[in-house]
N, C-alpha and C positions, 0 to 999 in steps of 0.2 A: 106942574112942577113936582107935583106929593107922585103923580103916578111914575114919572121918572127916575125917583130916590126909589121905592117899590123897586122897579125896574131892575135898577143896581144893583139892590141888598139881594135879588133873588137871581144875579147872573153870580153874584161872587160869592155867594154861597152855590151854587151848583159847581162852579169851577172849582172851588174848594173840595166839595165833596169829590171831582175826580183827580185829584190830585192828591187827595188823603188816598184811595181806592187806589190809583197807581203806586204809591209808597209804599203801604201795605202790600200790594200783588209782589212789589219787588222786594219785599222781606227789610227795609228799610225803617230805622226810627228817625222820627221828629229830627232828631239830635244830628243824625249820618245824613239825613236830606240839607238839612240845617250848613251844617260842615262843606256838604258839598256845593252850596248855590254862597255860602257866605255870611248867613245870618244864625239867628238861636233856635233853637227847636221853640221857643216862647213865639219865635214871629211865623214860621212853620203854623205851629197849631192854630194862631189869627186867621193865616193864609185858607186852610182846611177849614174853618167856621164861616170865614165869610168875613170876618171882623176888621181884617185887612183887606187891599187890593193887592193884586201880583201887577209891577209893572210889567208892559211887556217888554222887556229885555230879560227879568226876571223870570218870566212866563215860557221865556225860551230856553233860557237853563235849564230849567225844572221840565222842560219837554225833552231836550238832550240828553239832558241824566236819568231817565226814567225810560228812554229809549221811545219815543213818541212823535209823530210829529207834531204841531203846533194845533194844526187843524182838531186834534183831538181835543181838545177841549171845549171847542168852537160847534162841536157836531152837531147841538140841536139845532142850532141854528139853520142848519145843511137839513137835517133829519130828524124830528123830534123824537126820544123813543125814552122811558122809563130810567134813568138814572137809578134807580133803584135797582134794577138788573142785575145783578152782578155778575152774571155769565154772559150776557150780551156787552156791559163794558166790559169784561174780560180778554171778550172775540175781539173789540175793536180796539182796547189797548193792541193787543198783539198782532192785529191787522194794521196797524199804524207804527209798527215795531219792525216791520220788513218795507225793503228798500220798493219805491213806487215801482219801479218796472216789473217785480214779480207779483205787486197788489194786481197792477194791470190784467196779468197775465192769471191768478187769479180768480178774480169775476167773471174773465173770460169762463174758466173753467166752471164755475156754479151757475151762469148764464146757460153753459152749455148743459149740464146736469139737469138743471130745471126742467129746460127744452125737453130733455130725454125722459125725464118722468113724470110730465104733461102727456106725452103722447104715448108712453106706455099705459099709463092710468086708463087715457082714451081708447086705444087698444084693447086694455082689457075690459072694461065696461063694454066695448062693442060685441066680446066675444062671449061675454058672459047672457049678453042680450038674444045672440043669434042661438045660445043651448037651451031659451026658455021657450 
């Protein structure tokens, strides 16, 4: 049961800290997020410690207004990656800030990029191998 409280106190303090991290990228205080979901910047800055929970109806305002979809706060769970990043949440706030058909379309594109310089790389390692 103790590992389960654990659990909690370190999922709503990470959710916290992307939801401070989204407020801040969008130039926003405590107060103006506060105004906009309905509560004080006092329960705002709980929500961002951890101190509070975000229900989720709550959790989806706060994903609305901040231009997000829900999933973004849910990421590690999908993909675990440094929270502490600030350019990698940055990427995927604003990767989750454009409408799914264009995400799609997208990955397609860095999928295809990859491909492309994968086998240039191989390419040229081949050609640098055949001048030695």
């Amino acid at each position: 049961m103790e590992q389960a409280r654990s659990e909690n106190i370190d999922f709503n303090a990470n959710l916290g800290r992307k939801l401070s991290f989204l407020r801040q990228n969008r130039r926003l205080s405590q107060g103006e997020l506060g105004d906009l979901i309905g509560v004080r910047a006092q329960q705002i800055h709980k929500y961002e410690t951890g101190e509070n929970r975000l229900s989720a109806e709550r959790l989806k305002n706060c994903a609305d207004i901040l231009g997000v979809s829900i999933n973004y706060f849910f990421i590690e769970k999908l993909a675990p990656f440094n929270i502490e990043d600030h350019d990698l949440l940055q990427l995927v706030s604003e990767f989750y800030s454009v409408p799914n058909d264009i995400r799609v379309d997208f990955l397609a594109l860095i999928r295809t990029l990859r491909q492309f310089s994968q086998q240039y790389q191989t390419s040229f390692i081949e050609q640098e191998d055949k001048s030695k």
